[in-house]
TORTI-779340 format. One line per 4 residues: their letters; for each residue x, y, z negated of C-alpha. Coordinates in Angstrom, 1 decimal. Layout:
// TORTI-779340
a> X/Y/Z  ...
***
This chain:
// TORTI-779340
xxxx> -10.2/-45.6/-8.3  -11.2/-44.7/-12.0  -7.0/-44.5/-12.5  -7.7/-41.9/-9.7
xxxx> -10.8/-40.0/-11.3  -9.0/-39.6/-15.0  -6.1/-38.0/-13.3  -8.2/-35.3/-12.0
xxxx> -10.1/-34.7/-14.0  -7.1/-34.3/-16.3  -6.1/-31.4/-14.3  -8.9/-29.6/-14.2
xxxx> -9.5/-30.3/-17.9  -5.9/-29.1/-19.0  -5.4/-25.9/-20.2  -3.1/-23.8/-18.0
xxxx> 0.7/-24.2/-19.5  1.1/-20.9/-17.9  -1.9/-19.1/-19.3  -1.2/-19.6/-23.4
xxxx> -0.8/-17.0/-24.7  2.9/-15.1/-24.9  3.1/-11.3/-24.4  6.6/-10.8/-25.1
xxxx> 8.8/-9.0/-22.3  11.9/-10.8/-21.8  14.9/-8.9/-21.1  18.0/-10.2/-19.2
xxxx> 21.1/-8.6/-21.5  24.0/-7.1/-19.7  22.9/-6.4/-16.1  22.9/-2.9/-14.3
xxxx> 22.3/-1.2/-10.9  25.3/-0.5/-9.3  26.3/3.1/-8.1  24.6/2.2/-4.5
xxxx> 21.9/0.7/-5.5  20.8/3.4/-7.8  20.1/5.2/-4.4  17.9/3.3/-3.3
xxxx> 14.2/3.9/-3.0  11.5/1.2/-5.3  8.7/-0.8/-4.3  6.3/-2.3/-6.2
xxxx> 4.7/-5.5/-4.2  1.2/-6.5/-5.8  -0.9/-9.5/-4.9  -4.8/-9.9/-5.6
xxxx> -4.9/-13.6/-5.6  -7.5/-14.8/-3.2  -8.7/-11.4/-1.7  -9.6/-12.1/1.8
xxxx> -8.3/-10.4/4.4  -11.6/-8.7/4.9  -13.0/-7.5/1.4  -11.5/-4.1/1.4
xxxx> -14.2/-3.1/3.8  -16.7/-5.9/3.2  -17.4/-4.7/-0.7  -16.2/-1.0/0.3
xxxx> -13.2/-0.8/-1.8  -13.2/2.9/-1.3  -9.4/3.9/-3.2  -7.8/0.9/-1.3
xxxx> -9.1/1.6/2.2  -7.4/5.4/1.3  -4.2/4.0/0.1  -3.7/2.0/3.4
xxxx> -4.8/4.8/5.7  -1.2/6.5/4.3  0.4/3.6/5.8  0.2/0.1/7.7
xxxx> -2.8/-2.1/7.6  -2.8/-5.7/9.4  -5.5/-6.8/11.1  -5.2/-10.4/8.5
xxxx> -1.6/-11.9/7.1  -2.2/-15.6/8.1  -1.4/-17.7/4.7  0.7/-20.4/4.8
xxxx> -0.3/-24.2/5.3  -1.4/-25.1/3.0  -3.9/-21.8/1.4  -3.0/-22.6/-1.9
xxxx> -1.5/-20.5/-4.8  2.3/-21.3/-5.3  2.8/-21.9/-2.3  1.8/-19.0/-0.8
xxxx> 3.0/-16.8/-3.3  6.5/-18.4/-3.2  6.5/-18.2/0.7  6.3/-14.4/0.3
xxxx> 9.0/-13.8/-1.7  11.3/-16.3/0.0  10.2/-16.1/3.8  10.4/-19.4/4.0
xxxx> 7.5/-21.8/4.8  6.1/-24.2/1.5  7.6/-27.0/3.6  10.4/-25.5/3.7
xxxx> 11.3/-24.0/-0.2  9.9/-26.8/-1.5  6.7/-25.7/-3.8  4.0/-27.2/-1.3
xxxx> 1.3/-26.8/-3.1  -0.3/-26.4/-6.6  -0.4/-29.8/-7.6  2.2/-32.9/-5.6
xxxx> 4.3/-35.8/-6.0  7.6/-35.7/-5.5  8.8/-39.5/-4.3  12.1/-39.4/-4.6
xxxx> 12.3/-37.5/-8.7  8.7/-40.2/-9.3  7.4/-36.7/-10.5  4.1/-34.8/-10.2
xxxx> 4.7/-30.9/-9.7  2.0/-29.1/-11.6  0.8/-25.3/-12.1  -0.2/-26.0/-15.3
xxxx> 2.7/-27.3/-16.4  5.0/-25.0/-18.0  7.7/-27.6/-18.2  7.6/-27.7/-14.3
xxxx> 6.7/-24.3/-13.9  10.2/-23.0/-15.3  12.6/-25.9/-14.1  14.5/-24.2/-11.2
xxxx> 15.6/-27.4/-9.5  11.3/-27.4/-7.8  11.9/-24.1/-6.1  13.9/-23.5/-2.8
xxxx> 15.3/-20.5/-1.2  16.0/-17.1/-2.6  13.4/-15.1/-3.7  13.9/-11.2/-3.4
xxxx> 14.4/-10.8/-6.7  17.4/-13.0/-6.9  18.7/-11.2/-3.7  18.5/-7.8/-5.4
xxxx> 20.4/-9.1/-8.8  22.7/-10.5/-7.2  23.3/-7.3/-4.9  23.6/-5.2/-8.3
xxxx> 20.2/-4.4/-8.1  17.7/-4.3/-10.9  14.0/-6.1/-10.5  10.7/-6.8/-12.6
xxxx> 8.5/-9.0/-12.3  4.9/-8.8/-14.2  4.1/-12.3/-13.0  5.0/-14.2/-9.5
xxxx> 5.2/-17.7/-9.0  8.9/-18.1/-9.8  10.1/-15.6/-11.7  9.9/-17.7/-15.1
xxxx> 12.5/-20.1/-13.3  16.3/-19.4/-13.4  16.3/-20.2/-9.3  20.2/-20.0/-8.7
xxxx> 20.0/-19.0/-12.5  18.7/-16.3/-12.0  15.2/-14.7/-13.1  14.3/-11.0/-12.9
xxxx> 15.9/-8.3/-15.3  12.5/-8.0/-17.3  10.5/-10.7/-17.0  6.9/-11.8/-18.7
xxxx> 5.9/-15.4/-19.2  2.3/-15.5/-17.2  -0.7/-14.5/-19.6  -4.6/-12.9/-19.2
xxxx> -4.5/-11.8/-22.1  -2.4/-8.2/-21.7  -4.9/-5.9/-20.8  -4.3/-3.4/-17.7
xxxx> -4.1/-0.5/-19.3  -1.0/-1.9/-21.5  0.6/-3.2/-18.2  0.1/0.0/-16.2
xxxx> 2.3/1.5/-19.0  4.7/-1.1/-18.9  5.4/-0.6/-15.2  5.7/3.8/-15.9
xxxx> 8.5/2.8/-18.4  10.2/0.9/-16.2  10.4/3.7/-13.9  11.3/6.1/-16.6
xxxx> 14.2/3.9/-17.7  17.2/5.8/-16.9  18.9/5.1/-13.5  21.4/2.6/-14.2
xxxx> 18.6/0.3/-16.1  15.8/1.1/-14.0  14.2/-1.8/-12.0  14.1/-1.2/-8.0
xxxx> 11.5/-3.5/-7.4  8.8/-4.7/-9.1  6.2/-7.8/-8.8  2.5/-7.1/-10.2
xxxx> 0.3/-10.0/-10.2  -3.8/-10.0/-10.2  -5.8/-12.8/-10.6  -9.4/-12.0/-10.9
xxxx> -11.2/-11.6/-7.4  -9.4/-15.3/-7.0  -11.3/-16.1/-10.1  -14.5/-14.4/-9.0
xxxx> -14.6/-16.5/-5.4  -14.1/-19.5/-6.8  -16.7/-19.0/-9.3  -19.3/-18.1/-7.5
xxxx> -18.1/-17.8/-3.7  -17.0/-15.3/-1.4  -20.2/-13.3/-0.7  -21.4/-13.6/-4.0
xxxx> -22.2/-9.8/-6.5  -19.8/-11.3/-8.8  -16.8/-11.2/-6.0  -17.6/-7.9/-4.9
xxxx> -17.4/-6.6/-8.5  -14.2/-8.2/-9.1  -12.9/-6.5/-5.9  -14.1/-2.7/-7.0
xxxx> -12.8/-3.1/-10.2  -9.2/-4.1/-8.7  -9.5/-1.1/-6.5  -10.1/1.0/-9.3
xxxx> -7.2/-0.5/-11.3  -5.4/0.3/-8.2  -5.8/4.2/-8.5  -5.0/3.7/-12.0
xxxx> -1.7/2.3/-11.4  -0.4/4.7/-8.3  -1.9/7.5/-10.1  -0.1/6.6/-13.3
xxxx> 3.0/5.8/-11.1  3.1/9.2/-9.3  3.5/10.9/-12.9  7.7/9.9/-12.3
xxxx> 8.3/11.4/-8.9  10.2/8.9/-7.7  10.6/7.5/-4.1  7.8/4.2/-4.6
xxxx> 6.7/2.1/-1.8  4.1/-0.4/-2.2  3.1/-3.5/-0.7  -0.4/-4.8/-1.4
xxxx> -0.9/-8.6/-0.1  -2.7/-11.6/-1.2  -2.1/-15.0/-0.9  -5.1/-16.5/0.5
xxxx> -8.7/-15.9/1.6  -11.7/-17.4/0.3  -14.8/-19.0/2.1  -17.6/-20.9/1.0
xxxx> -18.2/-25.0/0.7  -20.4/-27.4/0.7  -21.1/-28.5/-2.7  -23.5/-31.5/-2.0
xxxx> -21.9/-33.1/0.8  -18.4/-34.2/-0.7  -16.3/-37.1/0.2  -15.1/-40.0/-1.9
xxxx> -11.7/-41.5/-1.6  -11.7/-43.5/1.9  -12.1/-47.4/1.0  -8.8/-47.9/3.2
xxxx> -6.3/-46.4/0.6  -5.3/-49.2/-1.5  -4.1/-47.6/-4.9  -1.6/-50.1/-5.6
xxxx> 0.4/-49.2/-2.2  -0.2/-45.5/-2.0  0.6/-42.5/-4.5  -2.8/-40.0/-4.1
xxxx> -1.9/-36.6/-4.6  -4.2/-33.5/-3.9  -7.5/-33.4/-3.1  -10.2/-30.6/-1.4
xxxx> -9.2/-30.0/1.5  -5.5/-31.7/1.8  -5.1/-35.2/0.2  -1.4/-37.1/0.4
xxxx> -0.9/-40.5/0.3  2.8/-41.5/-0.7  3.5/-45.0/0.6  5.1/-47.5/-2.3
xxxx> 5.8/-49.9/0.9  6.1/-48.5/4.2  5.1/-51.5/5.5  1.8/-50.0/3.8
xxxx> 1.8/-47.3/6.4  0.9/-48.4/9.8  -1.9/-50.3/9.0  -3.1/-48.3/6.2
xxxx> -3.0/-45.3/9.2  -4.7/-47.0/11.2  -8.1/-48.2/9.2  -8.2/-44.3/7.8
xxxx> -8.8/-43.6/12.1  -11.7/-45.6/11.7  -13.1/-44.8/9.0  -13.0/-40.9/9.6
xxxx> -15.2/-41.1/12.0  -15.1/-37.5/12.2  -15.8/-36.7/8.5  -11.9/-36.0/8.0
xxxx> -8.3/-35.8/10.2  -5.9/-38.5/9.6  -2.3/-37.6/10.2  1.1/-39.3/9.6
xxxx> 3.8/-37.0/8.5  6.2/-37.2/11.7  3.0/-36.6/14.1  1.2/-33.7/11.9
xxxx> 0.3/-30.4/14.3  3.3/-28.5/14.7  2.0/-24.9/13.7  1.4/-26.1/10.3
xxxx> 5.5/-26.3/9.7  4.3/-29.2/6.9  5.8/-32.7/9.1  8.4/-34.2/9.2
xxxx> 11.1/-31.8/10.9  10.1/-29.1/8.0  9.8/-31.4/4.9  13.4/-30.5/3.6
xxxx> 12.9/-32.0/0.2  10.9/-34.5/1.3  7.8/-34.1/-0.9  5.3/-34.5/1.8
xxxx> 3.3/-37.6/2.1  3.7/-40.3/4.4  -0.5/-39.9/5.4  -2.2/-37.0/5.1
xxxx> -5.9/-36.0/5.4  -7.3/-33.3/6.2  -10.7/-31.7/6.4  -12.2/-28.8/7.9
xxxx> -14.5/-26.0/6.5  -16.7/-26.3/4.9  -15.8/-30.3/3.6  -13.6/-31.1/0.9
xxxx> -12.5/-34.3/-0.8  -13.3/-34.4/-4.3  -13.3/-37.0/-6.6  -14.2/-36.2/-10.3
xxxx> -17.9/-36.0/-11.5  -17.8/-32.6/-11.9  -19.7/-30.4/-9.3  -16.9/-28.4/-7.4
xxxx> -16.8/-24.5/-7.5  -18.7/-22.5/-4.5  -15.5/-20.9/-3.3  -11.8/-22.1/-2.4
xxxx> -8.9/-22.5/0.0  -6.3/-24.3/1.6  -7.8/-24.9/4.9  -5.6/-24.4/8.0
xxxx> -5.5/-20.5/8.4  -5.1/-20.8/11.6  -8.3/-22.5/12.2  -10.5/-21.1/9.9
xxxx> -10.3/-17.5/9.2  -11.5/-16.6/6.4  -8.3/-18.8/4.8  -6.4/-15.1/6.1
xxxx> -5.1/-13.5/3.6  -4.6/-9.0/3.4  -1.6/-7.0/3.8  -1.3/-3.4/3.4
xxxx> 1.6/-0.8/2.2  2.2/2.5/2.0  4.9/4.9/1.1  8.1/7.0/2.1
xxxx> 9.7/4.0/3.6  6.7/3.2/5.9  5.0/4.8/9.2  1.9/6.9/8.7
xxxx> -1.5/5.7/9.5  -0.7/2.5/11.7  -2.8/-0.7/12.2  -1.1/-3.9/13.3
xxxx> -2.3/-7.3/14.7  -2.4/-10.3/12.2  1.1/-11.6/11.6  2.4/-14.6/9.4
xxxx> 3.3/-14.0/5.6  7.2/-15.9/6.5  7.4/-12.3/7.7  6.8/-10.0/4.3
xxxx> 10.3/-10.9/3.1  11.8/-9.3/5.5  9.7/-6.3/5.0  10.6/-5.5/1.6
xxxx> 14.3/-6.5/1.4  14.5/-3.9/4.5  12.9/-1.1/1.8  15.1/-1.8/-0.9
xxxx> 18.1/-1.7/1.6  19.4/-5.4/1.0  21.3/-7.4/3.2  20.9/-11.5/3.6
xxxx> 22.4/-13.5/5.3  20.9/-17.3/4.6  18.2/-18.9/7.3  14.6/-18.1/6.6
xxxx> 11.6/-18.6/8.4  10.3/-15.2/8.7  12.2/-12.1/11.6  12.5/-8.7/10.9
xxxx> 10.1/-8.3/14.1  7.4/-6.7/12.2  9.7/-5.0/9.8  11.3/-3.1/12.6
xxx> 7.9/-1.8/13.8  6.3/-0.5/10.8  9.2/0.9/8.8
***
């Protein structure tokens, strides 16, 4: 158990690997647009980490709620199981499930590498052989067309060897202003060097609800200063008069826990059978005997007692898409627990944070994430019900014009109704 509590608290001591501080633009040499793709129209796809699917109207976000009446709004994008982070952000530029492209969450252990996966390590974080699938930038280079990326979960990894044209390693420290600019001169490059889509990252009403929750002043300041930054950037965008479509969408929602009421690691997990990985609200055990299993299982159903779900892999609830039939790299654990809102698991002796995610989304709504866009590609003034983010890949390959042809969770059903 205190093997257990060093590791965690390791991670939430460790600086982020993909916060220190680099604020050079990297530049892919030798690449172009092609005389096709040049036609094409440009989107620029921005997520607001954590901004529940209801804070546009919640905390009044007055330029947003404008932008989306030009367009689509959806009713909620469910998230992903499970709410987290990479995964979610991943699963919208691949259309793929986390199951399924292999990032399943923030933090996991991968059985058959004897890795841990982490967020914070940068290491990890640009080693291409974690991620699955193709993410739309890939599709577009490899179509001839140019992309950007000012931060997305992936685009500091070569995935097929491949990273956006310009690229940024992920930082806090370049301030908006200085980005909005970056973006304008992208669009100002000329034709054959200009980027057709580009990824724009925001982390701070994420920050805000874990901080101090949801409902909290602090949240709802966070969310009217991203809305202002909003106008900033389409406002600053409009100056080039070129054909731009966005797509505003988060990854996950946000929803309050209870801070007092925690629970420990069960007594049934024996350490020296079982890998733990996770914690909050999703805790993996990885068996080192599988013998270990069945038993092991079987004490965790007792010991529940309602506090928690106990689940192995091969009989998890299908609409999560996490068991065994959509584990294709196998990194999901042999038992899994589960917990509902507002319980988590937590096992360091530090007093967890107000807010967080990664609760089912489809049993506890606030996990629901946003999705809006607007632009010449997209109907006028429409709002849909909530749909799954598998299906936003779809979406904006359809925008730029691009073609694929490999399996992917998402359909073009949605696509083909607001576009």
């Amino acid at each position: 158990m205190k093997r257990i509590k060093i590791f965690f608290v390791a991670l939430l001591l460790a600086a982020p690997a993909w916060a220190q501080v680099d604020t050079a633009q990297r530049v892919e040499e030798g690449r172009s647009n092609s005389p096709e793709q040049m036609q094409k129209p440009y989107v620029i796809m921005i997520s607001a980490d954590g901004f529940r699917y209801d804070y546009a109207d919640k905390f009044d976000a007055k330029n947003l709620k404008a932008l989306r009446a030009q367009g689509v709004e959806a009713e909620s994008m469910l998230a992903s199981f499970p709410s987290k982070t990479f995964p979610n952000h991943y699963t919208l530029v691949t259309g793929m499930y986390p199951a399924t492209h292999g990032l399943i969450n923030n933090y996991f252990y991968d059985p058959q590498r004897k890795e841990h996966y982490s967020m914070r390590d940068r290491g990890k974080v640009e080693d291409a052989s974690w991620y699955g699938g193709v993410p739309l930038w890939v599709l577009a280079e490899q179509n001839q067309m140019l992309t950007a990326s000012f931060y997305w979960v992936g685009s500091e990894a070569p995935v097929q060897g491949v990273r956006p044209t310009y690229w940024y390693k992920y930082n806090e420290s370049i301030p908006f202003e200085e980005r909005v600019q970056v973006v304008v001169d992208w669009l100002n490059l000329p034709e054959v060097k200009r980027p057709h889509l580009i990824t724009f990252y925001l982390p701070e009403v994420d920050h805000a609800g874990h901080r101090f929750g949801p409902d909290a002043p602090e949240t709802k300041q966070a969310v009217l200063e991203l809305d202002q930054r909003l106008k900033e950037l389409t406002e600053a965008v409009a100056t080039t008069g070129l054909p731009v479509n966005y797509v505003f969408v988060s990854d996950h929602g946000m929803t309050k826990i209870d801070q007092k009421n925690t629970l420990p690691l069960p007594a049934a997990i024996d350490t020296a059978k079982f890998m733990v990985s996770g914690g909050g609200m999703v805790v993996e055990l990885h068996s080192k005997d599988k013998s270990a299993i069945k038993p092991t299982y079987k004490e965790l159903k007792k010991e529940a007692n309602g506090a928690f779900k106990v689940y192995t892999k091969n009989k998890l609830p299908k609409h999560l898409h996490y068991g065994t039939k959509d584990d294709k790299y196998n990194r999901v654990g042999d038992i899994l627990l589960l917990t509902d809102a507002p319980k988590i698991f937590h096992f360091s002796d530090y007093k967890p944070s107000p807010g967080t995610h990664g609760y089912d989304p489809a049993t506890v709504k606030d996990m629901h994430a946003v999705f809006y866009t607007w632009g010449p590609g997209v109907k006028k003034g429409i709002k849909i019900p909530s749909f799954q983010n598998i299906h936003v890949y779809p979406i904006v390959a359809e925008l730029l014009g691009l073609k694929y042809t490999h399996k992917i969770d998402g359909n073009r059903k949605i696509a083909e109704e607001i576009l």
